[in-house]
BADREN-573260 format. One record per residue: z, y, x of N, C-alpha, C in turn. Coordinates in steps of 0.2 Angstrom, whole numbers, plus 5000, padded with zeros to 4 digits. Each point is the difference from the previous one (the first is absolute). Layout:
! residues N
ZYXZYXZYX;...
//
This chain:
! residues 466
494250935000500649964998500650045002;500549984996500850045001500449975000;500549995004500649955001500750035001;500449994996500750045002500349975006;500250045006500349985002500750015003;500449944998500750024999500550035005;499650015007500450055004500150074999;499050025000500150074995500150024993;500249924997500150034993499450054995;499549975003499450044996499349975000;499750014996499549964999499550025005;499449975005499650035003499249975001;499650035002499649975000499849955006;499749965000499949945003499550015005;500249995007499450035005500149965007;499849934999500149965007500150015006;500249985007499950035005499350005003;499749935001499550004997499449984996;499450035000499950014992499649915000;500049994993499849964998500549935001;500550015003500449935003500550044996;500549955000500750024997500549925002;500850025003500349965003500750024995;500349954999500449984994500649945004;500450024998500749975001500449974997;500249954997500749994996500549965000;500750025001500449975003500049934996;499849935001499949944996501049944999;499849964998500949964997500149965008;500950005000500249965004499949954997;499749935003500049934997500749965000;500450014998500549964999500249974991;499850034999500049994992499350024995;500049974994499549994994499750104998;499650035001499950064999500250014992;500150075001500350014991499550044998;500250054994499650044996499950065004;500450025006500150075003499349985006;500349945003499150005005499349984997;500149984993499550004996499750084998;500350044999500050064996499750035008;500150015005499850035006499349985003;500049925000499249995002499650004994;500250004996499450024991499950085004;500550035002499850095002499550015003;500049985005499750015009499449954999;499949944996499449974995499550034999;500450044995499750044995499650095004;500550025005499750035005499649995005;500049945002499149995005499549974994;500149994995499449994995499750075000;500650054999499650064996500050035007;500349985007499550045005499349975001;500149945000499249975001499550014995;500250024993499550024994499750085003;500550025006499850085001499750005006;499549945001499549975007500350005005;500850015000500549985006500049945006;499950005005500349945005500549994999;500449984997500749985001500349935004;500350035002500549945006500850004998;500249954996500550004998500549955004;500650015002500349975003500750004996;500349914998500750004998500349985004;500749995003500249955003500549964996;500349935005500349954999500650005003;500650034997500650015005500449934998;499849955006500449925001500550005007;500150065001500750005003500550054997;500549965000500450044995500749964999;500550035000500749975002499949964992;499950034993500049954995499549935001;499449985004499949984999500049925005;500550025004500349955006500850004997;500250044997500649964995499749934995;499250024997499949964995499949935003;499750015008499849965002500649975002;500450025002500849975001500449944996;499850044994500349974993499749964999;499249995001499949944999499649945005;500450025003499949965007499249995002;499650054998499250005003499850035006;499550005004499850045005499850074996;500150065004499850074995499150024999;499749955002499250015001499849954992;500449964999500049944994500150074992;500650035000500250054997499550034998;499750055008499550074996499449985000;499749935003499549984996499949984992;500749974999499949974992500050084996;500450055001500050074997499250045000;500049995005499150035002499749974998;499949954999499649974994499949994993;500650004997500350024992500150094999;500050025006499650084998499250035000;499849945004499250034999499849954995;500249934997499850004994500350024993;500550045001500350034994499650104997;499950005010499450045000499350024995;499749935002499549984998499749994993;500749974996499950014995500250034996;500150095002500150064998499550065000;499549955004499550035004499850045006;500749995004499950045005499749985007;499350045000499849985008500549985004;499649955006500450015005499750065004;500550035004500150085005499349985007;499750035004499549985002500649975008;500650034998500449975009500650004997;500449935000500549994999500549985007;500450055002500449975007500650005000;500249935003500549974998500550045004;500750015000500450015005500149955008;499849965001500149945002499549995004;499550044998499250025004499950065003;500850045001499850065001500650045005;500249935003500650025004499950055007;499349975001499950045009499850094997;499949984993499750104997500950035000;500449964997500750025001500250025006;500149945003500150035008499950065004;499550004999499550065003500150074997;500150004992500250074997500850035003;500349945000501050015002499850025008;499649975001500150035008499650065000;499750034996499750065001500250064998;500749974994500450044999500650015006;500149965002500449985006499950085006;499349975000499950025007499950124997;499949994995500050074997500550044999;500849975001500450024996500449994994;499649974996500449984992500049955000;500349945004500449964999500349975005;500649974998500449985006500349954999;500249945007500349954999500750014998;500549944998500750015001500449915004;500550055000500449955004499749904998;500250014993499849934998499349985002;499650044999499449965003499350044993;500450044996499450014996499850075000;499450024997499650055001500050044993;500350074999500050034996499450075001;499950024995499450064998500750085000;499950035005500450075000499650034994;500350024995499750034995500350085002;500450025005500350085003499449995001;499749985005499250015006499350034996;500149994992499449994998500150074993;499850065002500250074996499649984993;499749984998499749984996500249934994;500749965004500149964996500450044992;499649954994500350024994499450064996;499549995004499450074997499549974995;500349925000499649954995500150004996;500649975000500750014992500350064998;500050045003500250094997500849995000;500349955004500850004997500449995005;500650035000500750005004500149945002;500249955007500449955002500550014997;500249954997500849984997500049945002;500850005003500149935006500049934996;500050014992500349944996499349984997;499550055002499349984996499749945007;500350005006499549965004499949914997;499150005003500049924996499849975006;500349965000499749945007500149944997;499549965005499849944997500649945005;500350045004500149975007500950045001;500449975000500650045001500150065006;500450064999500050065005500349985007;499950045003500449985006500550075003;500649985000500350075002499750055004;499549965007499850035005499350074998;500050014992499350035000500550095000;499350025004500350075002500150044992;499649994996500150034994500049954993;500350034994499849924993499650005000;499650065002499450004995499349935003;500150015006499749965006499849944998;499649974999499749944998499849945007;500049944998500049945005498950014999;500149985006499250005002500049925004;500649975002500149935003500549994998;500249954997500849984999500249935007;500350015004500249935005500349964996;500149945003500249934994500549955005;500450025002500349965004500549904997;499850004992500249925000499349965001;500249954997499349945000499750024996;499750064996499649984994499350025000;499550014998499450015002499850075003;499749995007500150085002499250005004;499750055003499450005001500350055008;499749995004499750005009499850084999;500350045002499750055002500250055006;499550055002500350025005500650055001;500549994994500650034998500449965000;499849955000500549934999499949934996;500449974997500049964996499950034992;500049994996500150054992499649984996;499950054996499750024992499650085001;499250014996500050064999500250024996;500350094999500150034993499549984995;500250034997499750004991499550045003;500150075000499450054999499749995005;499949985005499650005006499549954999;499749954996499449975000499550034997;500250064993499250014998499950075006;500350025003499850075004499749945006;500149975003499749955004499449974997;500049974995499449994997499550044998;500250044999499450094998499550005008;500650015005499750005007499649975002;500249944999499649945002499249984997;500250014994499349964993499750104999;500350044997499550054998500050065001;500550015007500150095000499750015005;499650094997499550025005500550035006;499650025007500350015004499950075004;499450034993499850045003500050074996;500349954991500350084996500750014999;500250044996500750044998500149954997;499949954995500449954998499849925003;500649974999499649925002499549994994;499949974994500049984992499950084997;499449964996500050074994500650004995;500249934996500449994995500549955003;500750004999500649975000500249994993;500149934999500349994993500749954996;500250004999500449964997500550024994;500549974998500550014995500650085003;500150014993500550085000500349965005;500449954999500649995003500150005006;499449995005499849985007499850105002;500250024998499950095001500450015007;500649984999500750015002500049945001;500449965005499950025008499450005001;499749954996499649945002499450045005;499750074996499350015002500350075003;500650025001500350075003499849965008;500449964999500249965008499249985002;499549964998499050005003500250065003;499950054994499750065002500350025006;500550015003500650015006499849965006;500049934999499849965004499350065004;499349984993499249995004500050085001;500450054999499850085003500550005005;500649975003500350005006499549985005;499849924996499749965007499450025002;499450034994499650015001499550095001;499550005000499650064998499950024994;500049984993500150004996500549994993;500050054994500149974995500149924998;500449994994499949924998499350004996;500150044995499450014993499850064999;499650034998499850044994500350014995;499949954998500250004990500749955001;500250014995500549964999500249974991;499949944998499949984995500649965000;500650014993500449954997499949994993;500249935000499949994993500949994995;499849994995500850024997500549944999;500349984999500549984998499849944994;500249925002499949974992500750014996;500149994994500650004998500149934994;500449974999499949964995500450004994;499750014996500450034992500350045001;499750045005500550095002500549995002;500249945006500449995006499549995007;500350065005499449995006500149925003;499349985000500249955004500349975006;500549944999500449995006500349935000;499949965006500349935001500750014999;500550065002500549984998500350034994;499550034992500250004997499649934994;499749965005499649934996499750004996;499750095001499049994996499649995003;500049975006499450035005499649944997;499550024995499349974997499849975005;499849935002499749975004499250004996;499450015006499550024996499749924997;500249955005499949924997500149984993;500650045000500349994992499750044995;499750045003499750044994499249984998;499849975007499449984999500049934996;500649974996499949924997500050054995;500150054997500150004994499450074998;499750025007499550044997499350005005;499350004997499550015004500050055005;500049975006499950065005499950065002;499450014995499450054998500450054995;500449964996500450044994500550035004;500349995005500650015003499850085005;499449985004499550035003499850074996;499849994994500150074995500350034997;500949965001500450034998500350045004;500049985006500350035008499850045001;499350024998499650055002499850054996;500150014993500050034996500650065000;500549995005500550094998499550005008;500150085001499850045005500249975009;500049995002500249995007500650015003;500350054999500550055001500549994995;499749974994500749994998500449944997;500650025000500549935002499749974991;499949945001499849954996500649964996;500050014995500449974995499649914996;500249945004500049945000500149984992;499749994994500249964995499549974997;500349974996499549934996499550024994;500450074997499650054994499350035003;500350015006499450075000499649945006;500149945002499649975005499549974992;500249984995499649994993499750034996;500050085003499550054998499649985004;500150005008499550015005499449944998;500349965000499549924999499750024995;500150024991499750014995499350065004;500350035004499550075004499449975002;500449955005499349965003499649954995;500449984994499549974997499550004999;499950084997499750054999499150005006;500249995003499650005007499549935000;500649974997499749914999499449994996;500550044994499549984996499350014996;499950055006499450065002499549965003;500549965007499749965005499649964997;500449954995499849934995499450054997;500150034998499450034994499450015004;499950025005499550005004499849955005;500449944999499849945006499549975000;499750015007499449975002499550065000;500050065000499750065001499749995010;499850024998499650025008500450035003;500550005008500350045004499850084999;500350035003499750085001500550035004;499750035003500650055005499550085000;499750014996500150094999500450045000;499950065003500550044999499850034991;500650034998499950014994500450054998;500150054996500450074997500749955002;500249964997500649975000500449985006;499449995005500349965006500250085005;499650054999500150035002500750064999;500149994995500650044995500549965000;499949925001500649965004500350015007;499750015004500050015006500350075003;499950044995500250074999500650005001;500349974993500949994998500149975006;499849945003500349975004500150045006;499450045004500150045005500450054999;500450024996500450044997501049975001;500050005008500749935001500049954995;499449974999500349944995500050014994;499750044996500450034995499949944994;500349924998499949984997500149984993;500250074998500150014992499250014997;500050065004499250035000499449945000;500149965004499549945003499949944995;500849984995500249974995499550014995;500350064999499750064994499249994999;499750015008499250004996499649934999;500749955003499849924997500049994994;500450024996500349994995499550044995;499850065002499250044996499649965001;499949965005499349985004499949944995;500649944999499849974996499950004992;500550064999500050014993499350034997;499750025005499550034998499449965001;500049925003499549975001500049964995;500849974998499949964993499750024993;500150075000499950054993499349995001;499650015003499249995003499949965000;500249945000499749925000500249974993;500350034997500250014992499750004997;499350065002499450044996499549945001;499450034996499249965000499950015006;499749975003499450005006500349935006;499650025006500049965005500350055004;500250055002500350045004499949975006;499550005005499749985005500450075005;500050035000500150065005500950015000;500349994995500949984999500149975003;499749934999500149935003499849975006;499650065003500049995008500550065003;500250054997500550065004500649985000;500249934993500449994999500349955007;499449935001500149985001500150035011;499750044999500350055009500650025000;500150054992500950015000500449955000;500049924999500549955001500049995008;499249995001500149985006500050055007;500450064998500450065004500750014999;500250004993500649974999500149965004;499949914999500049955007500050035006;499650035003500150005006500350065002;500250044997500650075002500849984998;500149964992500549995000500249945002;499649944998500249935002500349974992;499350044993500549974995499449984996;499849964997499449944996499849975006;500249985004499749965007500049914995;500249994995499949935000499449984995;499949944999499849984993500150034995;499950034996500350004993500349964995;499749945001500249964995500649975004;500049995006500749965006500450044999;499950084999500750045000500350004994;499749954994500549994994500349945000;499949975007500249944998500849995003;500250075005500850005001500549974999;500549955001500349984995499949924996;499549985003499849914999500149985009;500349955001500249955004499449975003;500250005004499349965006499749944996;500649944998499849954996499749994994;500150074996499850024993499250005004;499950075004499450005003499649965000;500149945004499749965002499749954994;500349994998500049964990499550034998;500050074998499450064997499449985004;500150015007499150005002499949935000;500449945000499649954999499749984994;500350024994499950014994499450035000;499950075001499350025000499349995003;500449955006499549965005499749964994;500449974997499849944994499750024995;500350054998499850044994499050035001;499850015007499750045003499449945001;500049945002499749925002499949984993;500550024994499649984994499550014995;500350064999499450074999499250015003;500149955008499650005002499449914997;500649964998499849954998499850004994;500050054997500150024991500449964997;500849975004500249964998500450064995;500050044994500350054997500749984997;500049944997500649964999500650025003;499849965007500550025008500150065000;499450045001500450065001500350054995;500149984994500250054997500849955001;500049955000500649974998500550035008;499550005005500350045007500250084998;499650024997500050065000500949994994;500049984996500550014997500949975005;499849975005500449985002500350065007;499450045002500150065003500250044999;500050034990500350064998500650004998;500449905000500549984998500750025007;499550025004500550025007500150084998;499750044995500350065001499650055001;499549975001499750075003499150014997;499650045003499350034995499649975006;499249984997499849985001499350045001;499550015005499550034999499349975005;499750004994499549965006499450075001;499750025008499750055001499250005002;499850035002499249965003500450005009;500550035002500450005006500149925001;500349944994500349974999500450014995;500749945002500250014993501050045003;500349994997500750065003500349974992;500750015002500649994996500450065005;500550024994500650055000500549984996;500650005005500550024995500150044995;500349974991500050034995500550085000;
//
């Protein structure tokens, strides 16, 4: 297996610290608001990579975290006169089920900021006590980025004073711009946490390097984590400043590899709350199947920045139908998980950074060529079990024919419409059985007049949307 990664700018081969285990990182959303297409498009990533580590008999221990402290998010709570624990609950919950039904596992450790304050502590005073970092007058704890000959070895690029990003306002007192807060003090009323620094806020960057320490870094090799991941944009500061932090304070590297994913864009403007595209994933999910959205997200390469529109999200779904309606043609076939020439030569493309054109591509043969052979004379007994292991490899690498066949065409009808249909064919189903044929034919015309196709199986019976 090969993975680019984005420090060295080259593809490499993939070789755990140790073997047979693999430890994974990715920086996860602040919960103060509705997740959009950009945190959708990142955990589809880092999904779609412990699938394909674990298809390659991997342990994987995947860690996201929950950053629920955060000066936006105690503004939100301000504004609307809530306790801040009401807030990143309701957030953390409308992300793991917006999650869920895009198909993303949940991570094997999810840690919250809020759960990880004594791991913070403990890293600032390790840096404290090392030299690279230092209190100031006011009471807060900045990172000597002078102290650390290495800072900037991540991102390859010059400090410039007008690129610094902080979450938390500067303080005249830091020795350098470049200097990042590792505790911000809080001297009005407004929600602040006990620590041995004082009253305050942790920085931004300081909770996933605390959390690595804490949940999965070894202590006994050259990196904490095999794999660090997240979005381009988090390169700079976000994942310069980890890595500064856990090689100051610690024995080790942050990562190994180093994995970003690209950019969303929408209709070819990068996505942004303050230019008023930022696609809420909510809203995309009234108007599309998860699973469809799920293959459209996934389908450009990993690395590259993603162009959001309604055209080419309507090729993808026509893509997936394709897959459906392969599934419908063979339903009620006996499972199979064989390996098989195809699952193998998938796996391939995928170990290859992801290479999801590639992976696309031998779907799209894979079907094309099992319909053209179910076309012909015969019973294809041997097709239609290799067939039925290549869906069920697809499923559990991608996360894509994971439903019914005949529910996945039903998109797009309303809960109550739903509800109507199967009692309809409850009725339809108790006549037929009564030989009452009358009733049920006069049912059955009353279920086609909703719009949609009717099929009765030896599975039972299933309706779709026309």
């Amino acid at each position: 297996m090969h993975i680019f990664d984005s420090v060295q700018k080259t593809k490499r081969e993939f070789i755990p610290l140790q073997e047979g285990k693999v430890t994974l990182y990715v920086c996860g959303p602040t919960v103060y608001d509705d997740a959009h297409l950009g945190h959708a498009k990142s955990a589809l990533v880092f999904d779609l990579l412990t699938r394909v580590l674990e298809a390659n008999a991997y342990d994987v221990t995947y860690a996201r975290n929950i950053t629920d402290i955060d000066d936006k998010i105690i503004k939100k709570a301000i504004e609307q006169k809530k306790d801040i624990k009401e807030i990143t609950d309701f957030y953390t919950e409308a992300f793991h089920k917006e999650m869920e039904l895009i198909g993303v596992k949940r991570p094997s450790i999810e840690p919250k900021a809020t759960q990880s304050l004594q791991a913070m502590y403990e890293l600032i005073q390790q840096l404290i006590d090392k030299g690279h970092a230092y209190k100031t007058p006011e009471g807060d704890v900045y990172f000597d980025t002078a102290s650390d000959s290495e800072y900037l070895s991540l991102s390859h690029r010059v400090q410039n004073e007008d690129e610094r990003q902080e979450r938390v306002a500067s303080s005249a007192s830091k020795h350098n711009p470049a200097d990042f807060a590792l505790w911000k003090s809080v001297h009005d009323d407004s929600i602040t946490f006990d620590s041995p620094f004082g009253a305050g806020r942790p920085g931004w960057h300081l909770e996933c390097s605390a959390m690595i320490e804490k949940h999965l870094a070894y202590k006994d090799k050259p990196y904490a984590i095999d794999i660090h991941g997240g979005g381009a944009d988090l390169l700079f500061p976000h994942h310069e400043n980890e890595a500064a932090q856990t090689r100051c304070a610690t024995n080790h590297a942050l990562a190994n590899y180093w994995m970003h994913n690209g950019f969303v864009n929408i209709d070819g403007e990068k996505m942004s709350k303050s230019l008023g595209n930022s696609f809420f994933l909510k809203d995309a999910l009234k108007e599309y199947d998860g699973e469809v959205l799920r293959f459209y997200l996934l389908s450009t390469h990993y690395r590259s920045n993603f162009n959001f529109n309604t055209q080419d999200l309507m090729h993808a779904k026509k893509r997936l139908d394709k897959l459906y309606r392969l599934k419908k043609r063979l339903f009620g076939l006996a499972q199979n998980e064989e390996e098989t020439a195809f699952t193998k030569e998938l796996l391939s493309a995928l170990n290859d950074d992801m290479n999801i054109s590639s992976a696309l591509a031998l779907i799209d043969e894979m079907i094309s060529h099992a319909n053209e052979t179910l076309d012909t004379a015969g019973k294809h007994k041997l097709l239609k079990r290799e067939t039925m292991a290549n869906l069920a490899y697809i499923q559990k690498v991608l996360g894509f024919g994971v439903k019914n066949p005949y529910e996945y065409f039903q998109f797009g009808v309303d809960e109550t419409t739903k509800e109507s249909l199967n009692t309809l064919i409850e009725q339809r189903n108790a006549a037929k059985k009564e030989k009452n044929f009358e009733l049920s034919d006069k049912l059955r015309d009353e279920i086609l007049a909703y719009g949609v196709n009717l099929m009765d199986t030896p599975q039972g019976t299933f309706w779709e949307k026309v």
